[in-house]
N, C-alpha and C positions, 0 to 999 in steps of 0.2 A: 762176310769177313772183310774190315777193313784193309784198304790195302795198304802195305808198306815202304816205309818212305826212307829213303834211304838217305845217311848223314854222319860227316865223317865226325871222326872223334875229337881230334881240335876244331873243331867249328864253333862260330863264337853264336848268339843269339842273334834274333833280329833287333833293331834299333826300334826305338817309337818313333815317331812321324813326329818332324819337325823338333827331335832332342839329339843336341850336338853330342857329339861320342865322351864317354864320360861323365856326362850328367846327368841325376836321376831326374826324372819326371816332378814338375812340380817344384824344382830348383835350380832354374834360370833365371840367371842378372846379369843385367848391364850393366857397367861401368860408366864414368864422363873422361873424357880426354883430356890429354893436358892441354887443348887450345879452348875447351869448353868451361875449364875452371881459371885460365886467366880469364876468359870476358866475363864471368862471373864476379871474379876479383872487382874488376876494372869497371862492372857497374858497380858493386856496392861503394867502392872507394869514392867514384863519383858520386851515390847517395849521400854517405858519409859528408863530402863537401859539400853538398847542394844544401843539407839541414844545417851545417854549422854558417856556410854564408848568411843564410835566410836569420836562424838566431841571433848572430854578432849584429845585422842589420835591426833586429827587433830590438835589440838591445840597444843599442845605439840610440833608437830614436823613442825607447820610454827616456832614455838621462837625458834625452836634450826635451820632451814634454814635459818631466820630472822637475828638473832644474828652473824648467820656464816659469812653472807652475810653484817654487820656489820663491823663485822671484817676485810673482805676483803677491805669495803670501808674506812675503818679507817685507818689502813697499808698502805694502796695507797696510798693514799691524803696526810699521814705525811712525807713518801720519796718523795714521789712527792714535797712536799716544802721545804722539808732538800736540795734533790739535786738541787731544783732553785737556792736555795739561795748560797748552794754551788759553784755553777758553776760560779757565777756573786763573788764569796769571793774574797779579793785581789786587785778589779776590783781599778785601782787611785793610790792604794799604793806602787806597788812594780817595777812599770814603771822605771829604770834607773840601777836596780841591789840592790835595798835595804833594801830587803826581809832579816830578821835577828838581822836587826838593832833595839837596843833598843829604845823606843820612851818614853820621860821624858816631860812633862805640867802641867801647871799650868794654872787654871783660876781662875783670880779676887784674893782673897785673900784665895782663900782654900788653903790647900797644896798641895805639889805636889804629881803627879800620874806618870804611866810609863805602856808600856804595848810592848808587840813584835810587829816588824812588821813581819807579817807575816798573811797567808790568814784564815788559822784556828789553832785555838789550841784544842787541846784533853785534858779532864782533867778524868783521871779515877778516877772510880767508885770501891768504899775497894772493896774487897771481891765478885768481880762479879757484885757488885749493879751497876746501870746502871752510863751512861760518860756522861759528860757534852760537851758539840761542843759548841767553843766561836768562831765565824765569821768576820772578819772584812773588812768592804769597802767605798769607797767613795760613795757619793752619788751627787756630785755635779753636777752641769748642761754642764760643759766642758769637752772636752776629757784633763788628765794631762799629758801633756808630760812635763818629765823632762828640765827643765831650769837651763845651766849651770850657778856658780859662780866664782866672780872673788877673793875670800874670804871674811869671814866674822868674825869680831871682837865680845866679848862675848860682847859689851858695846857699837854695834852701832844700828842705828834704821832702818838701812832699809839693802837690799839687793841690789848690783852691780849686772847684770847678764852680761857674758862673753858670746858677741855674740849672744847674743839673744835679743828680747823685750818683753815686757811687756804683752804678748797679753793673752786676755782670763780671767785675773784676773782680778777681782770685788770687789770694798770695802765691807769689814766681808766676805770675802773667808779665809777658811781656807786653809792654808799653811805648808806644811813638809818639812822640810829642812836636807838633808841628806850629812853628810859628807865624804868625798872621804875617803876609809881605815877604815870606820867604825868599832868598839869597845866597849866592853861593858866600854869602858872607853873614849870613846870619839862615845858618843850618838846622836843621831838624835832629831829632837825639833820640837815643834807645836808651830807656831806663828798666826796672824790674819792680812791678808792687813789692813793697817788703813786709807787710800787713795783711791778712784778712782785714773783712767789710766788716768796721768798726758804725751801730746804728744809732750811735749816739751823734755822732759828724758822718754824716753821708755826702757831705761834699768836700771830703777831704781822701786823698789819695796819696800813701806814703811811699816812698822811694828812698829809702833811708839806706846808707851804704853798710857793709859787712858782710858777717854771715850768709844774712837774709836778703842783700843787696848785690850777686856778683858785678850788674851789670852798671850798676850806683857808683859814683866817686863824688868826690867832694868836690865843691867849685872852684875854689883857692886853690885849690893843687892840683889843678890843669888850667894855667891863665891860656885863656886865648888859643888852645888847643882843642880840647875835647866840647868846650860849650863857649857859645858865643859870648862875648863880651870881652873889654879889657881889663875888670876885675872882678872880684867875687860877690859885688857888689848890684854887677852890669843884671839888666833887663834880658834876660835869652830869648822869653817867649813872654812877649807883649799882650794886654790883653786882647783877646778877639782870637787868641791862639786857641788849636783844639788839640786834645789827646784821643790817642786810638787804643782800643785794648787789642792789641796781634794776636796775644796767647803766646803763640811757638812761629818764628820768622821759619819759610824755610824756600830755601833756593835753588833751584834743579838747572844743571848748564848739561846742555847736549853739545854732543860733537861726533866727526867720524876718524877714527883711528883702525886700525888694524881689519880693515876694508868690512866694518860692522858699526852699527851705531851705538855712542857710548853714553851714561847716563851717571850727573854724579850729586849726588845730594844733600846738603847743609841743613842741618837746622839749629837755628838759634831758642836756647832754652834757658831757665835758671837751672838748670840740671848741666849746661854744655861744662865740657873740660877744658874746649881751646875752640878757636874759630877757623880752624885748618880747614880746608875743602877736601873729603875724602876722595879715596881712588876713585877716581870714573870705573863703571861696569859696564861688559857689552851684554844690551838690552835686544838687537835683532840681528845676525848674520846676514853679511853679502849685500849693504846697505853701503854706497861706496862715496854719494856725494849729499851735503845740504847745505841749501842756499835758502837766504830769506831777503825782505825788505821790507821796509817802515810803510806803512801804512798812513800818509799823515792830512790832518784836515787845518788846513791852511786858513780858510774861511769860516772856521768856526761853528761850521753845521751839522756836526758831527757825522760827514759823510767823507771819509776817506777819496781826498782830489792829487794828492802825489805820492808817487810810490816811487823809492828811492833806499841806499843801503848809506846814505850819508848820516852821522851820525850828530845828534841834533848838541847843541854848545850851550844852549841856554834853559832855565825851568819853563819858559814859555815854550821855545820849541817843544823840550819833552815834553808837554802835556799837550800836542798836537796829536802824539800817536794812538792814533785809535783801532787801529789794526795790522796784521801782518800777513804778508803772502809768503808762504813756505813751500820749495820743495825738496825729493829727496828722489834718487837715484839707486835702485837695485840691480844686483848684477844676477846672473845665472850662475852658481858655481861651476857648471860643467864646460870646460875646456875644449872646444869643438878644432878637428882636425883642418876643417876651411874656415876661412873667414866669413863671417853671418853677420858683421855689424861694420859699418861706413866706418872712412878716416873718417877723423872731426877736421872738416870745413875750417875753410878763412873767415875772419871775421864777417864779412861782407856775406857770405853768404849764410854764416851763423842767425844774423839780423834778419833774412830774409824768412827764416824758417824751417819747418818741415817738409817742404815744398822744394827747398832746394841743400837739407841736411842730408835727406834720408830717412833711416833707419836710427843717426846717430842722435843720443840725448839732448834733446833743446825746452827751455822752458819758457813760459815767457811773464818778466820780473814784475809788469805793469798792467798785463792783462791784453795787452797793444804790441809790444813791438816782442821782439822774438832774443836769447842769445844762449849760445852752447853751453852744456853742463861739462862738467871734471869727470873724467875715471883715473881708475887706475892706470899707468903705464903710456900715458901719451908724453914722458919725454924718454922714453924708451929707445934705443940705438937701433934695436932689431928691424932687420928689414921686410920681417910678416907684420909686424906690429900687433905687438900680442893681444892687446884690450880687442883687436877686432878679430877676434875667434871667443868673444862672452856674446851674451845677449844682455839687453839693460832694459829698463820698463821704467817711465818717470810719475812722481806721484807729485801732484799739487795740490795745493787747495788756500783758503782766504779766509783767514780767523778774524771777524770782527773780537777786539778785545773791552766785551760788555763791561768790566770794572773797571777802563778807562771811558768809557761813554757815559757810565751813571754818575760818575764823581762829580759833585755840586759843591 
């Protein structure tokens, strides 16, 4: 018989081993303190900072690889379309030896205009500020080969050609008529076929005014003006002179305006309304300077021996120019917090180079001596000097201009 155990009546149970009073079995938790949840805080907060430093820093330096890489494509792509168009300048016009000659037109009743022939003109830029390139070419659909004359009277309507015919011209072609001995006093002239190829006179080429003629005027009724001679009677283009078939004259003048390259382009047509030069368009972003110079061969060997931005006075000069060295200057759009690009140097040390520029834009105009490019903001008051928180990247290169070399 088991024995009996005595136990008073408010007695409470036994406890389990290792279970605090009031909790069942199998329903024990800890808690964290309040000194355990601020360092918890106080790391995460510092993680928090630690990934946003590292980000803003990643960040940063894709816009400044981004922008560089920008720039690079920017530079590229604007000499890459300088030197096409270069290459193709000339291209109708200077076929027969008539590169220099002044060129005098009229369309309809505006007045008259006048421009060089010749493949490019340079117009500089005051003060270092960037040059204007004005380009000019045919664009017709024919190759022009020069078609000699057997003369031409200021006051007749068509054109005799000596030994040759008629071939290739199309009514509203334009037409250059260049005179043997050329002169800024006995000028070259812009007419308009006014005729289809009549097979019965293939050596007869009409230019007859009207309708059919906007860029035709009579010779009497511009003395001494618009064609050369002192009456209507006068010899404009003497025999030995030649005509060119253009097609469609058309003129592209680049410049840098609103710190991008700008592009604006005329073409002359028997279709034109006016001879206004349309609005320039910007053709590359963040393109901020362009500098060129004449290419010129002195010696007559047709190897380009002075390079210079002086602009030539005479038809002989112009027909010197057988090439151009062009460069341009791209910027980085992105705005960097320090400065990453040199003040621009004294002149003295400009001419010296890159060796004692830096980092800051130099080209060199001759191939030989060295001197600083234009940006933006170098007459600037600020005392960071803003142009040096961009980066810039310079593009050069050297257009032989093949349709002033071939011209015979």
């Amino acid at each position: 018989m088991p024995a009996c155990v005595y136990r008073p009546l408010n007695a409470r149970p036994g406890r389990h081993p290792g279970v605090r009073p009031g909790v069942r079995p199998g329903m024990d938790q800890r808690g964290v303190t309040l000194v355990e949840l601020l360092v918890g805080m106080a790391i995460g907060l510092f993680a928090v900072l630690l990934i946003t430093q590292v980000a803003i820093l990643f960040d940063s330096q894709k816009r400044n690889t981004t922008s560089g890489a920008d720039a690079q494509i920017n530079g590229a792509v604007a000499l890459h379309t300088l030197q096409r168009d270069l290459q193709a300048a000339g291209f109708g016009l200077t076929a027969g030896g008539g590169a220099g000659c002044l060129v005098r037109y009229k369309l309809l009743a505006e007045g008259r205009g006048e421009f060089r022939l010749t493949a490019a003109v340079i117009r500089n830029g005051d003060d270092g500020a960037p040059d204007e390139l004005t380009l000019h070419s045919s664009a017709g659909k024919d190759f022009a080969l020069p078609l000699k004359l057997k003369g031409h009277r200021r006051d007749a309507t068509q054109f005799d050609l000596d030994g040759a015919i008629h071939h290739g011209i199309r009514k509203g072609d334009l037409l250059l008529a260049v005179p043997q001995n050329f002169s800024d006093t006995l000028w070259c002239n812009l007419f308009n076929a006014s005729a289809d190829r009549d097979n019965a006179a293939l050596g007869v080429v009409k230019h007859e005014a009207g309708t059919d003629g906007p860029w035709n005027h009579e010779g009497a009724a511009n003395p001494g003006s618009l064609y050369a001679g002192v009456d209507s009677t006068a010899v404009n283009f003497p025999p030995g002179s030649h005509l060119l078939n253009i097609g469609v004259l058309r003129t592209r003048v680049y410049s840098i305006a609103g710190n991008s390259l700008q592009r604006s382009t005329r073409e002359f047509s028997v279709g034109s309304a006016n001879t206004a030069t349309p609005a320039a368009e910007a053709i590359q972003p963040q393109v901020v300077d362009l500098q060129a110079v004449y290419g010129k061969d002195s010696n007559a060997d047709r190897i380009a021996d002075t390079w210079n931005n002086t602009p030539p006075t005479t038809p002989a000069e112009w027909a010197q120019i057988v090439a151009i060295r062009v460069a341009v200057v791209a910027r980085s759009s992105h705005f960097e917090k320090q400065a990453v690009t040199n003040e621009r140097p004294n002149e003295t040390a400009c001419s010296s180079g890159p060796a004692a520029t830096g980092n800051y834009p130099v080209w060199s105009p001759d191939g030989s001596t060295w001197a600083c490019l234009s940006v933006p903001g170098l007459d600037s008051s600020e005392a960071d000097k803003p142009y040096t928180h961009y980066r810039y990247k310079v593009f050069e290169t050297l257009v032989p201009l093949r349709n002033m070399l071939w011209q015979s």
